[in-house]
C-alpha positions, 0 to 999 in steps of 0.5 A: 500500500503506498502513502497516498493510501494510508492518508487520513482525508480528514486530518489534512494539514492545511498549510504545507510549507516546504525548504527546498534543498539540495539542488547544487548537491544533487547536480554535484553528484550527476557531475553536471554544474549548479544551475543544472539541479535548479532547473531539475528542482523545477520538475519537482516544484510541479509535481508536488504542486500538483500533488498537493492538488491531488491530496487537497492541501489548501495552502503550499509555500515553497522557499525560493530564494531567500535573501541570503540567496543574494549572496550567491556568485552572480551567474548563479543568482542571475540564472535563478532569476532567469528560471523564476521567469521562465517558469512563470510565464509557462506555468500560468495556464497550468496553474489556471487549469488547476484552479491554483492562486499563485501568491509571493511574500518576501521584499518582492521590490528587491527582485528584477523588475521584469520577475516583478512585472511577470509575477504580478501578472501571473498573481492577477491571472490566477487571482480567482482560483480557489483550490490551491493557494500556492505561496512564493517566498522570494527574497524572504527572510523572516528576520526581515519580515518581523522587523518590517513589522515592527517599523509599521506598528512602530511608525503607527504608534509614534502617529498615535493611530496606534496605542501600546495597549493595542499591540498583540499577537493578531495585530503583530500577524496582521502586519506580516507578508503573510497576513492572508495566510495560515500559520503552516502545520507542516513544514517539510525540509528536504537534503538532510539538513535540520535547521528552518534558514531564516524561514517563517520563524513567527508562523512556525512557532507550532509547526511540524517539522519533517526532515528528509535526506531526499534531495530536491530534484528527487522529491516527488509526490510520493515523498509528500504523501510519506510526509503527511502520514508521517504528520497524522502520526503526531499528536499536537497538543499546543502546550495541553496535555494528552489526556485533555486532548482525549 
């Protein structure tokens, strides 16, 4: 019986968010150059996507590029950039045809001006589907992100549109990149490292962490459905006790 068999459709994570690794390591290995294994990373990207889909996940955030990412040599960010554009503008049918949304977060400003112009046409194409919403994190860094936030509602407080009294934790998520989304349930990193690099630190403070060794370009759906059994295993008892929960 494979993974998507032994799916409980009625204990679905909600928001899946996932690291993508180990593209430069798995083109090392097929002794072919970095740029190659993001390019192969991009099969990947589709087939979870679609599986995704297939399972019913609502909400799916891949981490692109991260602003550390920046500083990569130049050929190889210029030649992310290169395959974020391409990618877009041929997948936006599919993502219609699958009724997915295509959403971005991250200091999008930062990014090229013609991946700025195609992702906000592409956003504004898929804008009324409602299967999937698929979340870009480009030129993300959640340490960027939280203090972003704190300028907004400083600036708001020095205005006084704003008192101190009114600062909690729904004001504080409001002004977050990722204030119409989830906090993810699952956070799924692949290549074997352990650690979540700078990725959604205020959203993940109760989530699932999954860790594979699998490299990127060869994680497929199947991949994704082990990880979402392996969740359903959990018990998640948000600072409760078992025996309140049961």
């Amino acid at each position: 019986m494979g993974f998507k068999e032994q799916i409980d459709y009625s204990r679905l994570p909600k928001h899946i968010a996932i690291i993508m690794d180990g593209n430069g390591r798995w083109a090392k290995g097929q002794g072919k150059v970095r740029i190659f294994g993001h390019e192969q990373g991009v099969l990947s990207v589709k087939d979870i996507v679609e599986g995704c889909v297939e399972a019913g996940i609502e909400y799916l955030t891949l981490y692109a590029f991260s602003t550390e990412n920046w500083n990569r040599p130049k050929e190889e960010v210029d030649a992310l950039m290169q395959i974020l554009i391409s990618t877009i503008n041929r997948e936006t049918e599919t993502l219609n045809k699958n009724n997915i949304k295509l959403n971005a977060i991250g200091n999008i400003a930062s990014l090229p001006q013609e991946c700025i112009d195609d992702l906000n046409e592409a956003m504004a194409k898929t804008a009324h589907n409602v299967k999937c919403t698929l979340t870009l994190a480009l030129s993300y860094s959640s340490k960027w992100e939280i203090l972003e936030a704190t300028k907004k509602i400083a600036a708001a407080v020095k205005d006084e549109s704003l008192s101190i009294d009114d600062i909690d934790e729904t004001l504080f998520s409001s002004k977050l990149t990722t204030v119409n989304l989830p906090d993810p349930e699952l956070m799924i990193r692949t290549s074997g490292e352990h650690r979540i690099s700078n990725y959604l630190l205020w959203q993940m403070a109760y989530t699932e962490f999954y860790f594979t060794d699998v490299l990127w370009p060869d994680f497929r759906r199947e991949n994704l459905f082990e990880a979402i059994v392996d969740f359903q295993k959990r018990e998640r008892r948000f600072g409760k006790i078992s025996e309140q929960l049961n």
